[in-house]
TORKOL-4160 file (C-alpha; in steps of 0.2 Angstrom, whole numbers, padded with zeros to 4 digits, m for minus):
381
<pt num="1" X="0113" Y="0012" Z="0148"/>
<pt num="2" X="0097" Y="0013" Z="0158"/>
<pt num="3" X="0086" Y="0001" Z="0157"/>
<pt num="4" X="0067" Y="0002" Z="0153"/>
<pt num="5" X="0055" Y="m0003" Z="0167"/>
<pt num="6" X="0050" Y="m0021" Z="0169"/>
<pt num="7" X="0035" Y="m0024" Z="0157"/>
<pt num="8" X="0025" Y="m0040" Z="0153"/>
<pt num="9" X="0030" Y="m0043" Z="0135"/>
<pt num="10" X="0027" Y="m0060" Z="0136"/>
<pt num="11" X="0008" Y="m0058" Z="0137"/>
<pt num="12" X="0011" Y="m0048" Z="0119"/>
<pt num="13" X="0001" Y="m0060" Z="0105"/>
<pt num="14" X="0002" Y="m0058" Z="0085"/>
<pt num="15" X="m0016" Y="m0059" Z="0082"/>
<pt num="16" X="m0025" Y="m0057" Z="0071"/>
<pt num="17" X="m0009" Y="m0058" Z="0062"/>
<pt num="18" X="m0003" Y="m0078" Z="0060"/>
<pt num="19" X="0004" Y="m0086" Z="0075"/>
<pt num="20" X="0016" Y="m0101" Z="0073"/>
<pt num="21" X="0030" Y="m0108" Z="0084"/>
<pt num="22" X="0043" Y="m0098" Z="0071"/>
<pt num="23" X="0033" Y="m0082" Z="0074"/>
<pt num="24" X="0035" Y="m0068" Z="0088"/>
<pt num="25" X="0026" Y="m0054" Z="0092"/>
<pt num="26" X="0042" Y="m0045" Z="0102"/>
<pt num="27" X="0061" Y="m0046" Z="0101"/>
<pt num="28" X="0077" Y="m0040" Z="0106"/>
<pt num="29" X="0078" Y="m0026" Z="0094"/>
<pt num="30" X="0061" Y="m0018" Z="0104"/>
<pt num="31" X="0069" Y="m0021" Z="0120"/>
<pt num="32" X="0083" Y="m0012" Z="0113"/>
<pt num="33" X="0077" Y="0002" Z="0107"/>
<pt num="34" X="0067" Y="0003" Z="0125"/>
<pt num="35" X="0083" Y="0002" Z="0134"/>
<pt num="36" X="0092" Y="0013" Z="0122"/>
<pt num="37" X="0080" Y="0028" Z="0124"/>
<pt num="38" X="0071" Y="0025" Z="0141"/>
<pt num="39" X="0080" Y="0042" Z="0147"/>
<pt num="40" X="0071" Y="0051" Z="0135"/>
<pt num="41" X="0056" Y="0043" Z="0137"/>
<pt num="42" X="0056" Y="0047" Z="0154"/>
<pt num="43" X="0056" Y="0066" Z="0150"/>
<pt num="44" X="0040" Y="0064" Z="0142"/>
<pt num="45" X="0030" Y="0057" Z="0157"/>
<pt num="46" X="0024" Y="0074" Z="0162"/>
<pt num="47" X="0020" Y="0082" Z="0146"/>
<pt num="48" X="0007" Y="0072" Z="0131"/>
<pt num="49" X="0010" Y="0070" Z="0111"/>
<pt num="50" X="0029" Y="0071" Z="0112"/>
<pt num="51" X="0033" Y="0051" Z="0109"/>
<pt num="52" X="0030" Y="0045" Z="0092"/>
<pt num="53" X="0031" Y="0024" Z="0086"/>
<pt num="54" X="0033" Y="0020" Z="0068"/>
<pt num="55" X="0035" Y="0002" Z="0063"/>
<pt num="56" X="0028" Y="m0005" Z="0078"/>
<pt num="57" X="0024" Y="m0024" Z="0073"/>
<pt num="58" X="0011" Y="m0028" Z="0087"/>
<pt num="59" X="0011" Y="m0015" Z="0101"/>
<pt num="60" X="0030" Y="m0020" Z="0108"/>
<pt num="61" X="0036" Y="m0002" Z="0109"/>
<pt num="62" X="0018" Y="0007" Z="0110"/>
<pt num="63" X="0011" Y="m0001" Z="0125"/>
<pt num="64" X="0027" Y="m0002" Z="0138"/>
<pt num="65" X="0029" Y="0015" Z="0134"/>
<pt num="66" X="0012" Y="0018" Z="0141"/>
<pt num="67" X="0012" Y="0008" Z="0152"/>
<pt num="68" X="0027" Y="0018" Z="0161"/>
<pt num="69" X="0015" Y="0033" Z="0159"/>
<pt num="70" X="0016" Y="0041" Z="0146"/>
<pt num="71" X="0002" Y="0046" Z="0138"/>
<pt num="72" X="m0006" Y="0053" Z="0120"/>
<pt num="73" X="0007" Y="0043" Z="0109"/>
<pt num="74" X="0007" Y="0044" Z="0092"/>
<pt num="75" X="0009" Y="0028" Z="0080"/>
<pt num="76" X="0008" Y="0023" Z="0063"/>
<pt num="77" X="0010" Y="0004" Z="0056"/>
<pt num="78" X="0009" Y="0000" Z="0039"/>
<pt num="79" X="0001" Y="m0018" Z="0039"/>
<pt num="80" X="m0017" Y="m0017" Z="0045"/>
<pt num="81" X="m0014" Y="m0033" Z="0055"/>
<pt num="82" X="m0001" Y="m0023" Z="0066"/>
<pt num="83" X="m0014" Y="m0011" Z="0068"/>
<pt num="84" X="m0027" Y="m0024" Z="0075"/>
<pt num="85" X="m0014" Y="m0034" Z="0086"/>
<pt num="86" X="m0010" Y="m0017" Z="0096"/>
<pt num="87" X="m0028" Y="m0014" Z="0098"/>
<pt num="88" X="m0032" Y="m0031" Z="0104"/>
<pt num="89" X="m0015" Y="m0029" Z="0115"/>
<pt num="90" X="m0019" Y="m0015" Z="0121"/>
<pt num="91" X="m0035" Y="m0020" Z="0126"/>
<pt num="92" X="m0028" Y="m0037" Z="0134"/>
<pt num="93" X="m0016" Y="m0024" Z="0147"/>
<pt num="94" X="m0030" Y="m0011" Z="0149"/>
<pt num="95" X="m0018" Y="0001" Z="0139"/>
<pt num="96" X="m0033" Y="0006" Z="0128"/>
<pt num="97" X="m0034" Y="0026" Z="0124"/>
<pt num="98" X="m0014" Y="0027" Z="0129"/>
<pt num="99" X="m0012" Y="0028" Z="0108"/>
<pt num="100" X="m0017" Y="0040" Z="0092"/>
<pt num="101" X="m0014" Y="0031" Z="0076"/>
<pt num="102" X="m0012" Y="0041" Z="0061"/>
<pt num="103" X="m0005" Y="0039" Z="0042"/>
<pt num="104" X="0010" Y="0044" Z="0036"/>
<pt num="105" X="0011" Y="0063" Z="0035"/>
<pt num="106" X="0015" Y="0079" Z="0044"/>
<pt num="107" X="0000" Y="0074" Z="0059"/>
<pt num="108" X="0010" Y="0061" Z="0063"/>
<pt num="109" X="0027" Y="0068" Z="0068"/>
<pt num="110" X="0024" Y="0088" Z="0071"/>
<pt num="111" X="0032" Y="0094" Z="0086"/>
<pt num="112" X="0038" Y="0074" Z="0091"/>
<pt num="113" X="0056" Y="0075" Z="0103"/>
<pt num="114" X="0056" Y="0057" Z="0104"/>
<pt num="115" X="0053" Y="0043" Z="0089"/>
<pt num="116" X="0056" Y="0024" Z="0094"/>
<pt num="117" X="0057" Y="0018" Z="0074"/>
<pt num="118" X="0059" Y="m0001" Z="0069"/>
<pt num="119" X="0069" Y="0002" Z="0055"/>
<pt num="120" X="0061" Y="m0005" Z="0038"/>
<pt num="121" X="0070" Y="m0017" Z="0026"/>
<pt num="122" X="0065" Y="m0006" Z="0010"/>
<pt num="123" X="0078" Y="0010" Z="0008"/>
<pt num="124" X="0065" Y="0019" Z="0002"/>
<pt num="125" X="0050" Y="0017" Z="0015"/>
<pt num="126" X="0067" Y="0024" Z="0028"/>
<pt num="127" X="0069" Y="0038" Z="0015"/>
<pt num="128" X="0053" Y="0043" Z="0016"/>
<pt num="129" X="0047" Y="0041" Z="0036"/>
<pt num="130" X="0068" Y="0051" Z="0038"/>
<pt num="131" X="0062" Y="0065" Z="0029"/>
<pt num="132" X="0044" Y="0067" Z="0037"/>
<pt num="133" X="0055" Y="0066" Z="0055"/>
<pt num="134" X="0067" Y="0078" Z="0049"/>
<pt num="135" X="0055" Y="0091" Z="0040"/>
<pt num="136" X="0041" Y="0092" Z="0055"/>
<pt num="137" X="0048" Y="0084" Z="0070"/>
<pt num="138" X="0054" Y="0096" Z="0084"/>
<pt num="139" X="0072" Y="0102" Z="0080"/>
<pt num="140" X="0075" Y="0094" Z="0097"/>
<pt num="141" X="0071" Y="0076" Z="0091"/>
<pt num="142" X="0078" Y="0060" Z="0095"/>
<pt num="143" X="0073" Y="0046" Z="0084"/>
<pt num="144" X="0079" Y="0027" Z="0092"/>
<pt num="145" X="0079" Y="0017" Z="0074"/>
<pt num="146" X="0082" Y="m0003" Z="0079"/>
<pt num="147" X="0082" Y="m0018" Z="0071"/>
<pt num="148" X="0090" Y="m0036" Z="0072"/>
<pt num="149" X="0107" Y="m0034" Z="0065"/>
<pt num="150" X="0105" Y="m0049" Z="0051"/>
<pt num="151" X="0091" Y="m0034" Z="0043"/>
<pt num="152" X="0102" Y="m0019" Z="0045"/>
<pt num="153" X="0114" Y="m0012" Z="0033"/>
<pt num="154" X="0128" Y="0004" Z="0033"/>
<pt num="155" X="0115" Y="0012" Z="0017"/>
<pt num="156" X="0102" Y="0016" Z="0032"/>
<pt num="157" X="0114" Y="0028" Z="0040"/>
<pt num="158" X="0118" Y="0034" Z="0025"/>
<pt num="159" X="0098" Y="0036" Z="0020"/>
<pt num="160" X="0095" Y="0046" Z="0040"/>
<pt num="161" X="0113" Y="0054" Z="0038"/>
<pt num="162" X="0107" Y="0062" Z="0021"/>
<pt num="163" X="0093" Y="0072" Z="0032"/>
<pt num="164" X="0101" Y="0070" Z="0052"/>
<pt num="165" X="0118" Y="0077" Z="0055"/>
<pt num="166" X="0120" Y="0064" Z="0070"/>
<pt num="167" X="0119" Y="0045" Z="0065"/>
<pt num="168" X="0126" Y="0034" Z="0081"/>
<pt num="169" X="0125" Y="0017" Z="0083"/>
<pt num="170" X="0125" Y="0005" Z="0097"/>
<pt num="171" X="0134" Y="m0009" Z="0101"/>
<pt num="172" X="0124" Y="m0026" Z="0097"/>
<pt num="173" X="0114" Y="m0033" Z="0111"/>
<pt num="174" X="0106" Y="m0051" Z="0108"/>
<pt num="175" X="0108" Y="m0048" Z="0089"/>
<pt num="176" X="0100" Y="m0032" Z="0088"/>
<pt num="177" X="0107" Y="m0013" Z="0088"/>
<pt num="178" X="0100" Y="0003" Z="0087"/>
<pt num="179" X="0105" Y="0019" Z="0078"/>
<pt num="180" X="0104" Y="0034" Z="0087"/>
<pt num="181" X="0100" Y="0048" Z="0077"/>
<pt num="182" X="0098" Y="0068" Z="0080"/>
<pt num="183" X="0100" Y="0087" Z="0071"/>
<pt num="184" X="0088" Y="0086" Z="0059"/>
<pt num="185" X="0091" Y="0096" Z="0044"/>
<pt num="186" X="0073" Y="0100" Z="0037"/>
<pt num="187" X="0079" Y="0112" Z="0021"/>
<pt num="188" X="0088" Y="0093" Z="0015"/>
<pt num="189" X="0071" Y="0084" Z="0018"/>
<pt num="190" X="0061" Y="0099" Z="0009"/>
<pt num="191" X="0072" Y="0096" Z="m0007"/>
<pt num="192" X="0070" Y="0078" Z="m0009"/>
<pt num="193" X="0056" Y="0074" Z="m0022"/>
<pt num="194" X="0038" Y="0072" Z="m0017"/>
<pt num="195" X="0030" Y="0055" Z="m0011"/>
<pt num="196" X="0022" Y="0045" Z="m0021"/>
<pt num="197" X="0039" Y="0044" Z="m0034"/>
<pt num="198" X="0033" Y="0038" Z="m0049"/>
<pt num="199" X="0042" Y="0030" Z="m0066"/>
<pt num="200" X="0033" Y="0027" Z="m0081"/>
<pt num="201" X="0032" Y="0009" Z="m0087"/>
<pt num="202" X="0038" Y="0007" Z="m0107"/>
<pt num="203" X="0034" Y="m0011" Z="m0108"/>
<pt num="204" X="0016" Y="m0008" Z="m0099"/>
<pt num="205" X="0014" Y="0008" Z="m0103"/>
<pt num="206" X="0007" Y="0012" Z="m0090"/>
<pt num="207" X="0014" Y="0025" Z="m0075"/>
<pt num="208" X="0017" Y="0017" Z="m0057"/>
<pt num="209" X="0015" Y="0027" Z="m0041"/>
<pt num="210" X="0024" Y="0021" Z="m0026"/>
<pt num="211" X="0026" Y="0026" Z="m0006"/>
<pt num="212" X="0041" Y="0020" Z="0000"/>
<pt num="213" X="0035" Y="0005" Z="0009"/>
<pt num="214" X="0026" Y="m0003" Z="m0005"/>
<pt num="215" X="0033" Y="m0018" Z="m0013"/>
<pt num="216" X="0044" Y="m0016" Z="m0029"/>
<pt num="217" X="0043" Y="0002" Z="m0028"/>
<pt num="218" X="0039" Y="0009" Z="m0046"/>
<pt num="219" X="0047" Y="m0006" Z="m0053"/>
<pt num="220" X="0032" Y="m0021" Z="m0060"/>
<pt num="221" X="0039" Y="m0038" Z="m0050"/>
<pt num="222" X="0042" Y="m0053" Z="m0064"/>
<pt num="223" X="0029" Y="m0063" Z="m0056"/>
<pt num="224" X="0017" Y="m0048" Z="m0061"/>
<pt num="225" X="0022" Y="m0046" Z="m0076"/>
<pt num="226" X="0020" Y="m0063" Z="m0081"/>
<pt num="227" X="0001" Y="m0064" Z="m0076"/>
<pt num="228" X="m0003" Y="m0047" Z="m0085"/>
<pt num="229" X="0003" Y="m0057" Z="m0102"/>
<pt num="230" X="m0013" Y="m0068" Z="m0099"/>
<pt num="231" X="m0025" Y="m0058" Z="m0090"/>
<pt num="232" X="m0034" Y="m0056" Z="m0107"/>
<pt num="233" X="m0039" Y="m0074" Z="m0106"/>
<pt num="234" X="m0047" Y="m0073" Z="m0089"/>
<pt num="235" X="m0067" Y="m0071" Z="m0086"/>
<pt num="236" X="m0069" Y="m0062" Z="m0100"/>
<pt num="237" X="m0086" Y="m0057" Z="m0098"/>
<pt num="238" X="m0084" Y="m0053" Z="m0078"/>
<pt num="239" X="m0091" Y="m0037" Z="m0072"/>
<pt num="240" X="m0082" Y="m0035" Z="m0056"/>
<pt num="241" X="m0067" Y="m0040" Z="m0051"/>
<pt num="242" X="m0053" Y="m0039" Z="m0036"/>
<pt num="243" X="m0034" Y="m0037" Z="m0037"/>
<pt num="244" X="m0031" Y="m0046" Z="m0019"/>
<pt num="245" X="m0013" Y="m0038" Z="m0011"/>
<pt num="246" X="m0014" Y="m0024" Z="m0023"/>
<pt num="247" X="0002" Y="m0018" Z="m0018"/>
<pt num="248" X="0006" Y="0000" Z="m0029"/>
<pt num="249" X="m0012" Y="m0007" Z="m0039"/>
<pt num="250" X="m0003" Y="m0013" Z="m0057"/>
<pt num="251" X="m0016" Y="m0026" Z="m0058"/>
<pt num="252" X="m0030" Y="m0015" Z="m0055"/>
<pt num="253" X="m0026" Y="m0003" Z="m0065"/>
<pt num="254" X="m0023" Y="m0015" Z="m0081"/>
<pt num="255" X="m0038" Y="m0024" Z="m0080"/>
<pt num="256" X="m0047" Y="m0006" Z="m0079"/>
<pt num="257" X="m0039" Y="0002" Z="m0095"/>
<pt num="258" X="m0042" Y="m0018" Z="m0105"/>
<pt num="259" X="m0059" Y="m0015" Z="m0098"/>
<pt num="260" X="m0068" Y="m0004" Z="m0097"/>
<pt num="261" X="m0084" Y="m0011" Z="m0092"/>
<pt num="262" X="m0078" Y="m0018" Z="m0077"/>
<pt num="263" X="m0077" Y="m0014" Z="m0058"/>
<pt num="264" X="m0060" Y="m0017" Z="m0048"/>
<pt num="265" X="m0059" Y="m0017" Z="m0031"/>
<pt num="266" X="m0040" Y="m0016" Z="m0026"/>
<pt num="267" X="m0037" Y="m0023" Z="m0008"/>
<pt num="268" X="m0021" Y="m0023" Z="0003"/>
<pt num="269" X="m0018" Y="m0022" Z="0020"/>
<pt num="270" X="m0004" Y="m0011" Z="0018"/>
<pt num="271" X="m0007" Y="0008" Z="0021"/>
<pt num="272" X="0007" Y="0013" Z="0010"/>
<pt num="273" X="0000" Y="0000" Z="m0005"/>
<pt num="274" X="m0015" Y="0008" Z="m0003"/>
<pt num="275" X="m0012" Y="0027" Z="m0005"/>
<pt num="276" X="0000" Y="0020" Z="m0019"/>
<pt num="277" X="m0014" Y="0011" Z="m0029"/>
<pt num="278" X="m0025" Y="0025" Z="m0026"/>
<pt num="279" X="m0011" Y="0037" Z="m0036"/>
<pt num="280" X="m0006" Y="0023" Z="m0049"/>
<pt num="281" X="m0027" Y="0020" Z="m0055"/>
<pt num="282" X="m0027" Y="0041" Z="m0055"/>
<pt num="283" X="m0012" Y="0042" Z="m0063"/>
<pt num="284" X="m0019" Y="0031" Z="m0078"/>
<pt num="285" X="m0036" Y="0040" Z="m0077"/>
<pt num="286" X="m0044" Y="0023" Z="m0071"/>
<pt num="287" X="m0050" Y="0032" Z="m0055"/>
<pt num="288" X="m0069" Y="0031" Z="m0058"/>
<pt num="289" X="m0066" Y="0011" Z="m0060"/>
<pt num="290" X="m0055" Y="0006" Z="m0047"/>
<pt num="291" X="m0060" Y="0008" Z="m0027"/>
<pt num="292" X="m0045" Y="0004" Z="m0017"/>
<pt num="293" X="m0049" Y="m0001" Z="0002"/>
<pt num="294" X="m0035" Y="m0006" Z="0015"/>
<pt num="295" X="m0044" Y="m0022" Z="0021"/>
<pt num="296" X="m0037" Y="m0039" Z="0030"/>
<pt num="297" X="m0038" Y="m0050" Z="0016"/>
<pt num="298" X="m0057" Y="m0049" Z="0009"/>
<pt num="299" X="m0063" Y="m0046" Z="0026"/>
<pt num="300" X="m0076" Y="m0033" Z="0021"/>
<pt num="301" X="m0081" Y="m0040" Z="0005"/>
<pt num="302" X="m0098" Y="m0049" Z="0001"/>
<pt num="303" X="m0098" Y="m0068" Z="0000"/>
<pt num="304" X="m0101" Y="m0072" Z="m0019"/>
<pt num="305" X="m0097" Y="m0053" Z="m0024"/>
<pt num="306" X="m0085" Y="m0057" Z="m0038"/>
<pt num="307" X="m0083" Y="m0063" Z="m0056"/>
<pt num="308" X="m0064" Y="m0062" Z="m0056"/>
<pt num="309" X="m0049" Y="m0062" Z="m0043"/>
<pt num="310" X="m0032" Y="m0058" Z="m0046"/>
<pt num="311" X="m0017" Y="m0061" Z="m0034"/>
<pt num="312" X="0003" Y="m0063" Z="m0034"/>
<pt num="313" X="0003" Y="m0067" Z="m0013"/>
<pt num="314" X="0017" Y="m0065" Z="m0002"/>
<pt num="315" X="0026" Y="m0077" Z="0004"/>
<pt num="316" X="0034" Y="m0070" Z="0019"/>
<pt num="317" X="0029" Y="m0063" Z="0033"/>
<pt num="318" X="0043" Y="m0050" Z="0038"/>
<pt num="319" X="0057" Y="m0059" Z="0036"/>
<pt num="320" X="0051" Y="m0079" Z="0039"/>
<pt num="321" X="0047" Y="m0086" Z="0024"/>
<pt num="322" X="0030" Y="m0092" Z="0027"/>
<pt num="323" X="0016" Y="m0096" Z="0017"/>
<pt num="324" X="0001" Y="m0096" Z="0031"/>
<pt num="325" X="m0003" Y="m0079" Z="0022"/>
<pt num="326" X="m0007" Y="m0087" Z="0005"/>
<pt num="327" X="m0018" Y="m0099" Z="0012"/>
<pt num="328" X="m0027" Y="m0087" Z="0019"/>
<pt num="329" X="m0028" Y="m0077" Z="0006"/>
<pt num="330" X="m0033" Y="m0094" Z="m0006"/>
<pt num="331" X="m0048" Y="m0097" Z="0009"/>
<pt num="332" X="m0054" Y="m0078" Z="0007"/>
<pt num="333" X="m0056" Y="m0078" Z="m0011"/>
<pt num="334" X="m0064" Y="m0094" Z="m0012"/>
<pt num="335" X="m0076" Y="m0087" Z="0000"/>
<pt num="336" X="m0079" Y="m0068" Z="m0011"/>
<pt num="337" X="m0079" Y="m0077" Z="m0031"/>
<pt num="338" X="m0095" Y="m0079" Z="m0036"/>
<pt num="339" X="m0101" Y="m0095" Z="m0042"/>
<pt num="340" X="m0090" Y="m0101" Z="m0058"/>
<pt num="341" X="m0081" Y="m0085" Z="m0055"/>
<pt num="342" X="m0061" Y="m0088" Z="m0057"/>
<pt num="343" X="m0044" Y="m0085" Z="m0045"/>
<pt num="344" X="m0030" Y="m0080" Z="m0056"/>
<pt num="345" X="m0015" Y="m0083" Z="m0046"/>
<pt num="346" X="0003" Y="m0082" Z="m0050"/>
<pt num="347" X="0016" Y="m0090" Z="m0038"/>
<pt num="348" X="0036" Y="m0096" Z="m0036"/>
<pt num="349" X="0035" Y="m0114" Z="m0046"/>
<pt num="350" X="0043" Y="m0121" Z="m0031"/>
<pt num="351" X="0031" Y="m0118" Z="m0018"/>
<pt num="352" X="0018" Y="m0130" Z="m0025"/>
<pt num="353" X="0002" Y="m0121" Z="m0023"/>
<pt num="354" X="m0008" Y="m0130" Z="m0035"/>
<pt num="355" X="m0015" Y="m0143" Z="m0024"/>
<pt num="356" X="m0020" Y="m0129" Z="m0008"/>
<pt num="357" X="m0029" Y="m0119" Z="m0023"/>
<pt num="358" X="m0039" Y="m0136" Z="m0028"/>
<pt num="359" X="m0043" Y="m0137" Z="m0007"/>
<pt num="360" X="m0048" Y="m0120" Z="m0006"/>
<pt num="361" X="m0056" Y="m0114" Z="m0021"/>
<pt num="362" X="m0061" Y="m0130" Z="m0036"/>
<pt num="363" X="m0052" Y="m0136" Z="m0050"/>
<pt num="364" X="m0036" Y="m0127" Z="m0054"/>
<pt num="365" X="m0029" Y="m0128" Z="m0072"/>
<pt num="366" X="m0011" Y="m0120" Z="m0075"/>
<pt num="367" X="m0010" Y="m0105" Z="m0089"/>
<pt num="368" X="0008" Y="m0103" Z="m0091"/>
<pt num="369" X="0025" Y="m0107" Z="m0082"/>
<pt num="370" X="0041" Y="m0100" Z="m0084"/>
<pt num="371" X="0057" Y="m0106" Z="m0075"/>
<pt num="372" X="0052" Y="m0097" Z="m0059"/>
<pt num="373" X="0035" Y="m0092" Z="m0058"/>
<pt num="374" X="0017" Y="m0102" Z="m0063"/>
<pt num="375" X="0001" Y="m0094" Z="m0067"/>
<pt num="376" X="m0014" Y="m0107" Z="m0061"/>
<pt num="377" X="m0035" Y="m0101" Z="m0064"/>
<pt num="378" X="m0045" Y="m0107" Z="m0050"/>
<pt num="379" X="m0063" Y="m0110" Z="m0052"/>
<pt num="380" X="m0074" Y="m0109" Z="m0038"/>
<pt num="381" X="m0085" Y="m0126" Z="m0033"/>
C-alpha cells in the first residue's frame, strides 16, 4: 500500500468543538483511509472538483488532501462544530480556499472519482449519503469508507453492497479498516424511497420526518416522550420558546400544535436535524410557527430572548460518553431565558444533572422520574 505524504496532523485541534485529554481531532482510521487511497488521490492533482469528503470530523482528511495539491474539494459534515474546526484548521495551515462545502445533495457528489467517507454509526445516514454516491457520482468512483473497527459492522457492506457492486475491505491497521467500495449501480439508488422517510406517530399523533443522520430516525426517543407528557405544565403563558438540539424537531413541533400562540425556534447543529425539523414542523402544518436554524448551541440568539426552553441533550460526543456538551448547552440557555423564564430538561437519572442545572441556570425543581430518565424545570436567576 502507498502511503500518503507526510502531513502535520498533530497541529489538527477540535475547536470550537470541546477539547479534553480523552478527545482527538485525528486518528488511525483517517490515516487509513489516506494510505488506502493516496493512488487515487494522486490522479486528481492535475484536474479540480473530482475529490469529495463526507464525514470529515475536523478537517483530517480535507486538509492533507490539499495540502498534497489538490485542489477545489468538495466536503459536507453534519455537525456545525466540524464545520468550524476545518475552517479554523484550515486557516491555522494556510489551506484556506482549498475546500467547497455543500449539503447533502446531488451538488455534492456529481461527477466525484474519488470519495474519502468516515463511515457513520447510524445504517441509515450510510444508506442515504451510498445512494447519493451511487446515483450522481462518476461511474468511475472510488469511494474510501473507514472507520475504527470497534464502530464497524458486516450490515455496512451490506447497506453500500445494496447500491455498489464491489464492497472490499482492508486489513486492520491500528484498530481501524477501510472498505473499498466501486461499480455504482444508480437505477438500485433511484428506486430506493425518497429522503426525508417519514412514519406517522399513533401515540403523538403527529408525523416524523427524518434524514438518515438524524437521531432516532422517525422513531420519538423515550426520554422525549416522557417530557411531551408534561410539557402542558411548563410556562404556560410564554410567547416564545426554543427546542435546543431539535434533532428531527418533535418538541418543536408539539409545543406549536398545543399552542398556537407561541413562537418556536428549533435549533441543532446538525445539518441533517435541521432539514429534518424543517419537514417534521411542515409536515404537521406548524411551518408558520416554527424557524428552524443550524446554530452552535444558542450562539445566534439574543440574551433574554425566551420565555421557555426545551432540551433532551446529548451525552456523547461521537463515541466518548461525555457530558462537556450538556454543560454547554445548560450555560447557553441560562444565558438566552428571559428573566423567570424556564429550562425544561429531560436527562439519564444517573448522570445527576440537577446540581450543574442549579449552577448554570437557578432553582431546579423535578417534574417527573421514571426508572431511566428525569424531567427537572429550571428557572433562570
Amino acid at each position: 500500500m502507498p502511503s500518503f505524504p507526510e502531513f502535520p496532523f498533530e497541529r489538527l485541534r477540535r475547536r470550537p468543538d470541546v477539547e479534553a485529554p480523552n478527545l482527538f481531532a485525528v486518528d488511525a482510521a483517517d490515516r487509513l483511509i489516506l494510505d488506502t487511497g493516496a493512488e487515487a488521490i494522486a490522479g486528481e492533482r492535475d484536474r479540480t472538483g473530482g475529490v469529495v469528503v463526507i464525514g470529515d470530523a475536523y478537517g483530517a482528511l480535507t486538509l492533507a488532501v490539499a495540502a498534497a495539491g489538490v485542489r477545489g474539494v468538495r466536503v459536507h459534515q453534519d455537525p456545525l462544530t466540524g464545520s468550524r474546526a476545518l475552517a479554523e484548521n484550515a486557516a491555522l495551515l494556510g489551506e484556506e480556499g482549498t475546500y467547497a462545502e455543500h449539503s447533502l445533495d446531488p451538488s455534492l457528489v456529481t461527477g466525484a472519482r474519488v470519495v474519502l467517507l468516515r463511515l457513520p454509526r447510524s445504517l441509515d445516514a450510510l444508506a442515504e449519503i451510498a445512494a447519493l454516491l451511487a446515483e450522481h457520482a462518476d461511474p468511475d468512483v472510488t469511494v474510501f469508507a473507514g472507520g475504527m473497527v470497534k464502530h464497524l459492522t458486516t450490515a455496512m457492506n451490506g447497506v453500500l453492497g445494496g447500491v455498489f457492486d464491489s464492497v472490499r475491505a482492508s486489513l486492520a491497521r491500528q484498530k481501524a479498516r477501510v472498505l473499498t467500495v466501486a461499480d455504482p449501480r444508480p437505477e438500485a439508488a433511484a428506486a430506493l424511497a425518497a429522503w426525508p422517510r417519514r412514519a406517522f406517530d399513533e401515540q403523538l399523533g403527529l408525523w416524523v420526518c427524518a434524514h438518515g443522520a438524524a437521531f432516532a430516525g422517525t422513531s420519538v426517543d423515550i426520554g422525549t416522550r416522557l417530557l411531551l407528557r408534561v410539557l402542558d405544565q411548563a410556562v404556560p403563558d410564554a410567547r416564545t420558546a426554543i427546542d435546543l438540539g431539535c434533532g428531527t424537531g418533535v418538541l418543536a413541533t408539539d409545543l406549536a400544535r398545543r399552542r398556537p400562540e407561541i413562537r418556536v425556534i428549533a435549533s441543532d447543529q446538525s445539518a441533517a436535524a435541521v432539514a429534518s425539523a424543517t419537514a417534521t414542523a411542515a409536515e404537521n402544518g406548524v411551518s408558520s410557527q416554527v424557524v428552524v436554524v443550524r446554530d452552535d448551541g444558542l450562539a445566534t440568539q439574543p440574551d433574554g430572548s425566551a420565555d421557555l426552553i426545551v432540551l433532551n441533550p446529548p451525552f456523547h460526543i461521537g463515541s466518548v460518553v461525555h457530558t462537556g456538551i450538556a454543560h454547554r448547552l445548560f450555560a447557553d440557555a441560562a444565558r438566552v431565558l428571559a428573566p423567570g423564564g424556564e429550562l425544561w430538561t429531560v436527562w439519564n437519572s444517573h448522570l445527576g444533572y440537577r446540581g450543574a442545572l442549579e449552577r448554570s441556570v437557578g432553582p431546579t425543581r423535578q417534574i417527573v422520574r421514571n426508572a431511566k430518565f428525569t424531567v427537572t424545570a429550571s428557572s433562570r436567576r
